[in-house]
C-alpha positions as CSV (number, residue, x, y, z in Angstrom):
1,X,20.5,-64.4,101.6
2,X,21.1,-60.8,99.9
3,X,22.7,-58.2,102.7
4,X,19.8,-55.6,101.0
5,X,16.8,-55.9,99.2
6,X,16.9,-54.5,95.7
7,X,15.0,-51.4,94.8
8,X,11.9,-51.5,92.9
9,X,12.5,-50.5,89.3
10,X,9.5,-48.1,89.8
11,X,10.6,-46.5,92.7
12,X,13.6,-46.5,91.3
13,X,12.2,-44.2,88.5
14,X,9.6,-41.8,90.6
15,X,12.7,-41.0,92.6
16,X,15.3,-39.9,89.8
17,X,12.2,-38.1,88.1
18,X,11.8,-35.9,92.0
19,X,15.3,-35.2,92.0
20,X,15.4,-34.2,88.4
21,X,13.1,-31.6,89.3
22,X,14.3,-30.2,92.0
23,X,17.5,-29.5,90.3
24,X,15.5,-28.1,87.3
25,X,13.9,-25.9,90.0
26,X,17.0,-24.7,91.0
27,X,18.8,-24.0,87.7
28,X,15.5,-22.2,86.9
29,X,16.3,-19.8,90.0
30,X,19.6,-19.4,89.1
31,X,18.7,-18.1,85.4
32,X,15.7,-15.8,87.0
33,X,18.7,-14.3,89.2
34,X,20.8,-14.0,86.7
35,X,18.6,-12.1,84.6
36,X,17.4,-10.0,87.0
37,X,21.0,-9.0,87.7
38,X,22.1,-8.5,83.8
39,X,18.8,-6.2,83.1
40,X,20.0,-4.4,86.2
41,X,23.6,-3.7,84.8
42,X,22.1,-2.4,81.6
43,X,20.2,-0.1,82.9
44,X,22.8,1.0,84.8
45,X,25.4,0.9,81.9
46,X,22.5,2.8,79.7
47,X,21.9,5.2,82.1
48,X,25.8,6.2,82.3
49,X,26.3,6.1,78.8
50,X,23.2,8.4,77.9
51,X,24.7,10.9,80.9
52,X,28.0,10.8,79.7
53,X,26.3,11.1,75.9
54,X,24.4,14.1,77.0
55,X,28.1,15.8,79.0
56,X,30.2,15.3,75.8
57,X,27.1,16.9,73.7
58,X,26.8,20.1,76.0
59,X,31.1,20.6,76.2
60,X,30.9,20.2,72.4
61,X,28.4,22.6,72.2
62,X,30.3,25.1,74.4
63,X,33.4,24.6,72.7
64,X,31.8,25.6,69.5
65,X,30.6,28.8,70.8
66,X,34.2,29.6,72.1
67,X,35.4,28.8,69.2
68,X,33.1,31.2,66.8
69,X,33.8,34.0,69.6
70,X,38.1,33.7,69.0
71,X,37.7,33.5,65.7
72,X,34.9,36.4,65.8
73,X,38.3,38.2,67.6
74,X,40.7,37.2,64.9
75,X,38.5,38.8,62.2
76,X,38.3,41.8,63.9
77,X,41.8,41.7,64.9
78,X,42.1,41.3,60.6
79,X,40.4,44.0,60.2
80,X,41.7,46.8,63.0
81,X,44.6,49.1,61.0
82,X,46.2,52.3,62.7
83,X,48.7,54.8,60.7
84,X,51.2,54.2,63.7
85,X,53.9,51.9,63.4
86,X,54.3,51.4,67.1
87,X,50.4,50.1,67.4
88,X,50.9,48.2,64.0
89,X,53.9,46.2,65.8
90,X,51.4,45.6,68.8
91,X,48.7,44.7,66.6
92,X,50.8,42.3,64.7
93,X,52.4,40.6,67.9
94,X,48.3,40.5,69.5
95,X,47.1,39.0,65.8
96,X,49.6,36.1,66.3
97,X,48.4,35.0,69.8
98,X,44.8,35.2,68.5
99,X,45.8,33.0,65.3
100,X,47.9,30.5,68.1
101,X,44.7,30.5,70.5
102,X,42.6,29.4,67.6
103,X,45.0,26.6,67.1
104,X,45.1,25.7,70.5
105,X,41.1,25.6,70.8
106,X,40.6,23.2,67.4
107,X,43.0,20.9,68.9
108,X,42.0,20.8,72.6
109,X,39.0,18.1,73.2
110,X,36.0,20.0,74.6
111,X,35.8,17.3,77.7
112,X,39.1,19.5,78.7
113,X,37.1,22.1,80.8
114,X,40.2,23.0,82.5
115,X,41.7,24.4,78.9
116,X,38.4,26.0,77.7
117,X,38.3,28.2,81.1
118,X,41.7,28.6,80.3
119,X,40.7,29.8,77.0
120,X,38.0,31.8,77.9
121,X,39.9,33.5,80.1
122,X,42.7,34.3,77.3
123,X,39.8,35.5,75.2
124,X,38.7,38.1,78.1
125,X,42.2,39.4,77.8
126,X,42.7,40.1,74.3
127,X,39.4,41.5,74.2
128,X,40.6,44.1,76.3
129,X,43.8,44.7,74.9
130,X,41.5,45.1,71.2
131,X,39.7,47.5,73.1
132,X,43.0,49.4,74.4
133,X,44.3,49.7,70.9
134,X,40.9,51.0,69.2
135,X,41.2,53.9,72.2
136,X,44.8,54.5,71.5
137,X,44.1,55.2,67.8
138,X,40.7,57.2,67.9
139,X,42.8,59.2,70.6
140,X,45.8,59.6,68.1
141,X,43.4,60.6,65.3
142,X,41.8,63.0,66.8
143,X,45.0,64.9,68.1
144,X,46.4,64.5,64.5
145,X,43.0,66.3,63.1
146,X,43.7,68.8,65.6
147,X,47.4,69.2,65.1
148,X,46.9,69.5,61.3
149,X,44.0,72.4,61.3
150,X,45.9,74.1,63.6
151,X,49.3,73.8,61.5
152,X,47.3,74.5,57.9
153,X,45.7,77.7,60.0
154,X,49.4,78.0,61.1
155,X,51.1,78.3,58.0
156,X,47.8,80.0,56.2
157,X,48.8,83.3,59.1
158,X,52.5,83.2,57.7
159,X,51.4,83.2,53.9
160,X,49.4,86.1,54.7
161,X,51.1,88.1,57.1
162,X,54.5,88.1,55.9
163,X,55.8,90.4,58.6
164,X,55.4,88.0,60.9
165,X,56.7,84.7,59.1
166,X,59.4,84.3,61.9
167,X,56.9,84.2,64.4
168,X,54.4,81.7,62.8
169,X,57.1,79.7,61.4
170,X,58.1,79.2,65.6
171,X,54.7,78.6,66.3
172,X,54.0,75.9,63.4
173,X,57.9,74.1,64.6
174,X,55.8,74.3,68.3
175,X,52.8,72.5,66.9
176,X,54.7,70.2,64.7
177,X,56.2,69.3,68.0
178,X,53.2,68.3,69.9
179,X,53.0,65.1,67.9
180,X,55.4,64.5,70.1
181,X,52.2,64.1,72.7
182,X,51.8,60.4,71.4
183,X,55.4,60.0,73.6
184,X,53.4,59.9,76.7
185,X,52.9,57.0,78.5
186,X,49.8,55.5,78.2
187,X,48.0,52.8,80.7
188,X,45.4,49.9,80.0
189,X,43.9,46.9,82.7
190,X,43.2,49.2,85.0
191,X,41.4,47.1,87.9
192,X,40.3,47.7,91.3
193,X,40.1,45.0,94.2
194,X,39.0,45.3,97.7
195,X,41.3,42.1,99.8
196,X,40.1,41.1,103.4
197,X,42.4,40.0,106.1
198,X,43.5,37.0,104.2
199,X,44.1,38.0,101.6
200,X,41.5,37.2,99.6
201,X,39.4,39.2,97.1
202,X,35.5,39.9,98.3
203,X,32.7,42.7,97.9
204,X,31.9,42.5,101.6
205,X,32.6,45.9,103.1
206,X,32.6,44.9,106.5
207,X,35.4,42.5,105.8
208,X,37.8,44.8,103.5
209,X,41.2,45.1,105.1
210,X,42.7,46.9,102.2
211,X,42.3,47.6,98.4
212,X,44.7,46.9,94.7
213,X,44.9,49.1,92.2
214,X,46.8,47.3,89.1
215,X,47.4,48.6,85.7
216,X,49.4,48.4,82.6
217,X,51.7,50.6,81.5
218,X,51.3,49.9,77.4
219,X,54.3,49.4,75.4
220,X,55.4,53.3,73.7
221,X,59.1,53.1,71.8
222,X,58.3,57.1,71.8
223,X,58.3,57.4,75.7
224,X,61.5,58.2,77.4
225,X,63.1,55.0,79.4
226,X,63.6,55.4,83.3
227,X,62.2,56.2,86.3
228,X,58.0,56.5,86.4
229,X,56.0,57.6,89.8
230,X,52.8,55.9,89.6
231,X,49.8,57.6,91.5
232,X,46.2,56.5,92.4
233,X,43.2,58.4,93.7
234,X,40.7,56.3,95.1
235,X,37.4,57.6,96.5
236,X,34.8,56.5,98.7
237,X,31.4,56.0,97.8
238,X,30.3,59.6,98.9
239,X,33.3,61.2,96.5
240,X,35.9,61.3,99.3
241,X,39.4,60.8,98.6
242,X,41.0,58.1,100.3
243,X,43.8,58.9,102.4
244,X,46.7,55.9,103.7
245,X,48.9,58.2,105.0
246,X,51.7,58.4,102.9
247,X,51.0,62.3,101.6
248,X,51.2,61.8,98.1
249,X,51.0,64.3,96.0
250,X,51.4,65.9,92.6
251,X,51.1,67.9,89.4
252,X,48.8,67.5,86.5
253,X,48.3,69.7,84.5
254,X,49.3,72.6,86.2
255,X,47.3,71.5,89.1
256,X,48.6,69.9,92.4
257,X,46.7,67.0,93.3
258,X,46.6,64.8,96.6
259,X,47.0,60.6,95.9
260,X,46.0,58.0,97.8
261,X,49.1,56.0,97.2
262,X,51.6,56.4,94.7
263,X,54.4,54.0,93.3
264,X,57.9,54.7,91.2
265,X,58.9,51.7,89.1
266,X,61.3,51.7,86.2
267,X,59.6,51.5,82.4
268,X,62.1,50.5,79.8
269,X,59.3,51.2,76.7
270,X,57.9,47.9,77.0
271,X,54.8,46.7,79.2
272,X,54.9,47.1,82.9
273,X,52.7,45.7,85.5
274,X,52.4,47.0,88.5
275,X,50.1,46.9,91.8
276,X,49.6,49.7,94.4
277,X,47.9,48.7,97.3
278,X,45.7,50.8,99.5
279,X,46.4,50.5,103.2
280,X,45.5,52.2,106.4
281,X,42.3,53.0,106.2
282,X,40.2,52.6,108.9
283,X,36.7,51.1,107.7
284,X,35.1,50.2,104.0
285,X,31.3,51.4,104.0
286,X,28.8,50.2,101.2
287,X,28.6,51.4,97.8
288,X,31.0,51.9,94.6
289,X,35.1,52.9,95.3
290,X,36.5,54.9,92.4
291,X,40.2,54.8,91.4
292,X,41.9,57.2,89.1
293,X,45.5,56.1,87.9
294,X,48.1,59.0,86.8
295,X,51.6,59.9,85.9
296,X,52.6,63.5,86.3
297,X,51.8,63.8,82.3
298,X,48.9,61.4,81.9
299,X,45.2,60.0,83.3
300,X,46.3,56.2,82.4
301,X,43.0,55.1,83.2
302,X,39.8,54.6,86.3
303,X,37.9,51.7,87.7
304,X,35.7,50.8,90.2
305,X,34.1,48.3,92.4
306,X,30.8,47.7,94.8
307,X,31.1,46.7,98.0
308,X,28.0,45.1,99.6
């Protein structure tokens, strides 16, 4: 006798035909989870790439309008011309960094934020120096009007009074002479900064500690090389002047005037630098500080700043 009985070729058959579905059931599942999962990842993958898309799009359009504004500056850079071959030597060094910042910006990919602010912040600068130049030759002109009417009136006094040639021929050498008045130093950047007690820059009156005056002292191959005393006059919102303690004082003009805080540094003809801070004052109220930068020959320039 057989140990087993054999299986009935029907049952046989039903039973293969169950377990074919139920694997059929589960490779189904498998596919429905699998699709789910795929849709999921390209939405997600569509959703980055149409954010990203939509980044790259607004730099690109940012770094198009920075680019039209330096090259805006380059053009007017082109066309700025003075009579003066000390500005002319300026303009021609400025023109340069202009042409090299255009450079620079073309090459730069506009996903680069950190060189666009950089940029931007290059195109503030030169900006103002353009600004500097146009004031140093409208100033320039003007005094050369002046100086020649007052030299053709000059020499028109010797041609007709002939008794007194000597004298008018002294007093047109004088006048020649103040061209000598585009010697004087001259001063650009002027900026004023209120610091609290860490240091840091803020418009919060109650937590100013102390303020900066900084300003440039332009480049002038006319100007005489050595030591330069720096002063500032800064006022308080109600027109007081400032006092830290120090006494400063001075002449301009022919008139003595008290400084808030004054510094000597050493100019050589070239660009200087320099800070003067504003200590020892007892409290910062609201309202708009004033500064006033001299030299004993020369307003160099003002600023101001509100404090909230």
């Amino acid at each position: 006798m057989e140990q087993y009985q054999k299986e009935d070729p029907l049952e046989r058959l039903a039973r293969e035909e169950r377990e074919k579905k139920a694997r059929g059931g589960s490779l189904r599942t498998v596919m429905i989870v699998l699709a789910v999962v795929a849709a999921a990842l390209a939405a997600a993958l569509a959703y980055v790439w149409l954010s990203k898309s939509k980044l790259v799009s607004d730099l690109e359009i940012e770094k198009k309008d920075l680019t039209e504004q330096i090259v805006a500056l380059q053009s007017d850079y082109d066309n700025l011309s003075s009579d003066y071959d000390a500005i002319n030597s300026q303009l021609d060094s400025s023109r340069e960094e202009v042409a090299q910042l255009v450079e620079r910006i073309k090459k730069t990919d506009a996903t680069n934020r950190a060189k666009m602010r950089q940029y931007e912040k290059e195109l503030g600068t030169l900006r103002s120096i353009m600004r500097s130049y146009i004031v140093q030759i409208d100033s320039l002109n003007t005094l050369n009007h002046e100086l020649t009417v007052q030299a053709a009136a000059a020499r028109k006094q010797a041609e007709d009074a002939g008794r007194r040639n000597q004298e008018l021929s002294a007093q047109v050498e004088s006048l020649s002479g103040q061209v000598a008045v585009g010697s004087v130093i001259k001063g650009r950047n002027v900026v004023l900064q209120a610091y609290n007690q860490s240091d840091k820059v803020t418009d919060r009156s109650s937590r100013v500690v102390r303020m900066l005056v900084s300003v440039t002292l332009s480049e002038n191959e006319l100007a005489a090389r050595g030591p330069v005393r720096v002063y500032v006059r800064v006022k308080d919102p109600q027109g007081y002047l400032l006092q830290d303690g120090t006494g400063a004082n001075f002449v301009y003009n022919g008139e003595a005037m008290a400084a808030t805080a004054s510094r000597e540094v050493d100019y050589t003809g070239q660009d200087v630098e320099l800070s003067i801070y504003v200590n020892n004052i007892p409290e910062f109220t609201k309202g708009v500080y004033t500064a006033e930068v001299f030299t004993a020959q020369s307003r160099l320039g003002g600023a101001e700043v509100l404090l909230r």
